[in-house]
C-alpha positions as CSV (number, residue, x, y, z in Angstrom):
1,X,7.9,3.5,10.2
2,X,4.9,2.4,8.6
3,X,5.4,0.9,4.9
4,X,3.6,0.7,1.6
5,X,4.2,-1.2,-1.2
6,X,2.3,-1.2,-4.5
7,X,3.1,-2.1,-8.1
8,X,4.1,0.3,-10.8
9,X,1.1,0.6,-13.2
10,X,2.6,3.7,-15.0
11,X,6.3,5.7,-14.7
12,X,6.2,8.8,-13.2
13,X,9.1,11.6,-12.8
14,X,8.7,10.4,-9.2
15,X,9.6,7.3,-10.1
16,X,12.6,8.1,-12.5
17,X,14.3,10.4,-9.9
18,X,13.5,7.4,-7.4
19,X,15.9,4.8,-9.7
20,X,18.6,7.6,-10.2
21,X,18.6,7.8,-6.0
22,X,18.1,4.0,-5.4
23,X,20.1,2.3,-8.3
24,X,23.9,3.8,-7.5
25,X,23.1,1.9,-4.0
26,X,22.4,-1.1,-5.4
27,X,25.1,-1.4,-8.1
28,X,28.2,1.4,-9.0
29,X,28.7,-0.5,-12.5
30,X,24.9,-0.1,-13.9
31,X,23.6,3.5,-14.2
32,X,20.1,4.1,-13.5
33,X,17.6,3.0,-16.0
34,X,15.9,5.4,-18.5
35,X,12.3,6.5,-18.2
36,X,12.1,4.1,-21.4
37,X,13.6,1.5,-19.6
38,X,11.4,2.0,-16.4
39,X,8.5,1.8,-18.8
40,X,9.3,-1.6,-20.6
41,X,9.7,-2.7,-17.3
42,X,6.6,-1.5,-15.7
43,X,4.7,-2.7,-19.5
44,X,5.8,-6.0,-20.1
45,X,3.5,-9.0,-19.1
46,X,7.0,-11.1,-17.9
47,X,7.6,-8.3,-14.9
48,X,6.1,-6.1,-12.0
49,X,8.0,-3.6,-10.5
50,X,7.0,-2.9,-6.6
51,X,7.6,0.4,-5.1
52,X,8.2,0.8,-1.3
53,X,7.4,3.9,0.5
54,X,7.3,5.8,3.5
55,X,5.2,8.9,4.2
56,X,4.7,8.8,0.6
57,X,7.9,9.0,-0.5
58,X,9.6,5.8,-3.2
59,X,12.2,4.3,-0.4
60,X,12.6,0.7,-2.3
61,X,12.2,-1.2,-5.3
62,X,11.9,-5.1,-6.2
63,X,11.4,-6.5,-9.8
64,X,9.5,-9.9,-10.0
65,X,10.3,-11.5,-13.2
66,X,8.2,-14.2,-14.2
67,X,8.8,-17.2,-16.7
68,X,7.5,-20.0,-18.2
69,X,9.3,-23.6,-18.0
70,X,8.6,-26.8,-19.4
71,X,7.2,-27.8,-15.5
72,X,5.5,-24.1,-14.9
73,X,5.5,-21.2,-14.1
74,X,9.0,-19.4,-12.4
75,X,8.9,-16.2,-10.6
76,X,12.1,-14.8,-9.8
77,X,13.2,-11.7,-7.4
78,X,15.5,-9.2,-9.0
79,X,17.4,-5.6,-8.3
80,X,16.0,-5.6,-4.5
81,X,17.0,-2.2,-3.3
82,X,16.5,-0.2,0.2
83,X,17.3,3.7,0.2
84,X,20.3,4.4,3.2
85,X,17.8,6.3,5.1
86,X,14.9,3.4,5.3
87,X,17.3,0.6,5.6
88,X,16.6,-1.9,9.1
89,X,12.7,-0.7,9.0
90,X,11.4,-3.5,7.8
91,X,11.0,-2.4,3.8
92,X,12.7,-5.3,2.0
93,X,10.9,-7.6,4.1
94,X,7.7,-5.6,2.9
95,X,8.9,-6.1,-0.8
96,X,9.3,-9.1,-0.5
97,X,6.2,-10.2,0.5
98,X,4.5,-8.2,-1.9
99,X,6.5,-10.2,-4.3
100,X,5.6,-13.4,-3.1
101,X,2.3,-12.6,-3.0
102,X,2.4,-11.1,-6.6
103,X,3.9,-14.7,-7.7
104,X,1.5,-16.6,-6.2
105,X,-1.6,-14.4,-7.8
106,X,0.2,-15.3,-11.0
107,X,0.1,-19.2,-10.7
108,X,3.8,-19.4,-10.0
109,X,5.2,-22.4,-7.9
């Protein structure tokens, strides 16, 4: 199962149906976020949102918040979340990495 991971630029219905799939897996107490939600996410400056998929289609998410403290920059891993069918194929471990490597382009230690 081969993987790709790339970073939201803009929100797509893809991407919207993708969250109302992938966010009831992750968490039954938060509903889905909103296409102006998804947006604000994939806008602001403090966040990237990575998409995982295989043969082509959105099987994960990670958000990769990052913050400024008084000793640097923080990057922090949020919402990580693997669709059912793609779980034990190696796609978190793919987010992840892209999220690391995300961080580190951005100067966070």
């Amino acid at each position: 199962m081969a993987v790709v991971v790339e970073k939201a630029e803009t929100v797509t219905d893809e991407i919207v149906a993708a969250f109302e799939v992938l966010i009831p897996q992750l968490s039954s107490s938060n509903p889905a976020p909103k296409r102006a939600e998804l947006e604000e996410i994939v806008q602001s400056s403090a966040t990237d949102l990575f998409l995982a998929r295989v043969d082509g289609r959105i099987v994960g998410s990670l958000t990769l918040a990052t913050f400024r403290i008084p000793t640097g920059l923080r990057a922090w891993i949020e919402d990580v979340v693997v669709d059912d069918s793609a779980r034990g194929h190696g796609v978190g471990a793919a987010l992840n990495i892209a999220a690391l490597e995300g961080a580190r382009r951005r100067g966070a230690v």
